[in-house]
N, C-alpha and C positions, 0 to 999 in steps of 0.2 A: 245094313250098317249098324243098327241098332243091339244085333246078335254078335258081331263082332266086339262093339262096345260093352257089352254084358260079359261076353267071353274073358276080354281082356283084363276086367276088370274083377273079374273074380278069379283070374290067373295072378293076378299081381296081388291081393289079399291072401291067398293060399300060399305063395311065395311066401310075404312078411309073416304069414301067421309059423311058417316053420320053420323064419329064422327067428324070430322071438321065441319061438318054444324051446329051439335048442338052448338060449341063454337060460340055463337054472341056475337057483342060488347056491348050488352044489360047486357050478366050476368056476365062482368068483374065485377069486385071490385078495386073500385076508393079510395085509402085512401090519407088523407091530413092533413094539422094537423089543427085544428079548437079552436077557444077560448072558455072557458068553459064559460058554461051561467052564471055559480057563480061565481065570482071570490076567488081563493084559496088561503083565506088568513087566520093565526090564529087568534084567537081571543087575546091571546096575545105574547105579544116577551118576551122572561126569556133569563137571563145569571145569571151564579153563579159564580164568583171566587174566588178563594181559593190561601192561602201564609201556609206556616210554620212556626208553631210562632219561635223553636227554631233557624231555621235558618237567620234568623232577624237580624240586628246589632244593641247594645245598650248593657249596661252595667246592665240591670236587667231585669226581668221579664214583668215587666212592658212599661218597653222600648221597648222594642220583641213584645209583643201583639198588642201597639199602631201601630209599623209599619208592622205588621199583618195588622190590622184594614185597613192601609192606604193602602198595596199591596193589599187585595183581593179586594179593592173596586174598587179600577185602574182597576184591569184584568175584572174585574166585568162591569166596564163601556166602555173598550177595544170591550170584546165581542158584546154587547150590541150595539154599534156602527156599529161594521162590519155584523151583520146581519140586518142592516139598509141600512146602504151607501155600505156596501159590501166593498173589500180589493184590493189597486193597489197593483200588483204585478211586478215588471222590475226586467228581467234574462242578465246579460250580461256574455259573452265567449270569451274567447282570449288564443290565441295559439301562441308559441311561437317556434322559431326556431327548438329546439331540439323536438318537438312534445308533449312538456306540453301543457295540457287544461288548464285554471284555470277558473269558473266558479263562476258565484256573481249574490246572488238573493236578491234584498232587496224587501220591502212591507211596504205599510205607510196605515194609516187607518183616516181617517179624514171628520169631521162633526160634528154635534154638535144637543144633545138631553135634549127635554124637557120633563114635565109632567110625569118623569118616576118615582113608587115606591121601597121602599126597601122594599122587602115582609120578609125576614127572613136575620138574620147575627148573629155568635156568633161561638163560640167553639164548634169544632164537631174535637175531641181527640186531634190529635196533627197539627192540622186547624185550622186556622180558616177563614171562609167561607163566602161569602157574594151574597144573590141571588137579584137582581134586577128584575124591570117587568116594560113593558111600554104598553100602549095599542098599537093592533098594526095599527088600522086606524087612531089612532093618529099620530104613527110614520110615515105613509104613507103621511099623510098630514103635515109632518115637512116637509119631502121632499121634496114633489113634489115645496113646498115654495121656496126651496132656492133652488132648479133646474130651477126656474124660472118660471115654469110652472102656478103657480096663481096668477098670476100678478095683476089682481084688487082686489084680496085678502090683498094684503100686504098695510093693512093703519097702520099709528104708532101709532093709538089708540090701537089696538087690541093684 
């Protein structure tokens, strides 16, 4: 009995010893994060906004659609922006004695864009709509401008 337990037990060490030997530090796998050869950029940036004509203030129809007109273009150029310069966002939290939260997030969006087309705008049923487009290497290179970053770039001819 004793031979058997000897036997087996140095069957099962000689087992684990050659599955640990096969793991070497050779056939780990290393992951990292690494930059893409291409950079992943689209070819262009779109925002569309959109207002309600009815809901609009003004005393006619007309009235209502002009500041249509003038809200989808806002939100239109809003969006447009933040997927540019991207959006500051500040949360503040304050607690008060009896164990009230009261909680405040505002968000500001700011920059300023050139070069950008209106590709389509107009009534679409009770919309109406407005899609803008910028290129987006263009857009990149507004940036990088006024992040500083191209600094012998910036003559006032140009």
């Amino acid at each position: 009995m004793a031979i058997l337990e000897r036997t087996l037990s140095c069957c099962i060490v000689f087992f684990l010893f050659t599955i640990l030997s096969a793991c070497t530090a050779k056939d780990l796998l290393r992951y990292g994060i690494m930059k893409p050869e291409t950079p992943i950029i689209p070819e262009n940036i779109d925002a569309i906004g959109y207002a309600v004509i009815d809901s609009q203030p003004g005393p006619s129809y007309e009235d209502k659609l002009l500041q249509a007109m003038r809200k989808s273009r806002s939100e239109a150029y809003t969006l447009l922006v933040e997927q540019v310069y991207g959006r500051r966002l500040a949360l503040k939290s304050r607690s008060s004695v009896g164990g009230e939260e009261r909680k405040e997030v505002s968000s500001s969006i700011m920059g300023e864009l050139f070069g950008f087309t209106t590709v389509t705008h107009g009534i679409d049923g009770k919309l109406y709509s407005t899609h803008l487009s910028i290129d987006a290497k263009k857009a990149q290179e507004i940036h990088k401008y006024y992040r500083g970053e191209d600094k012998d770039k910036r003559l006032w001819w140009r």
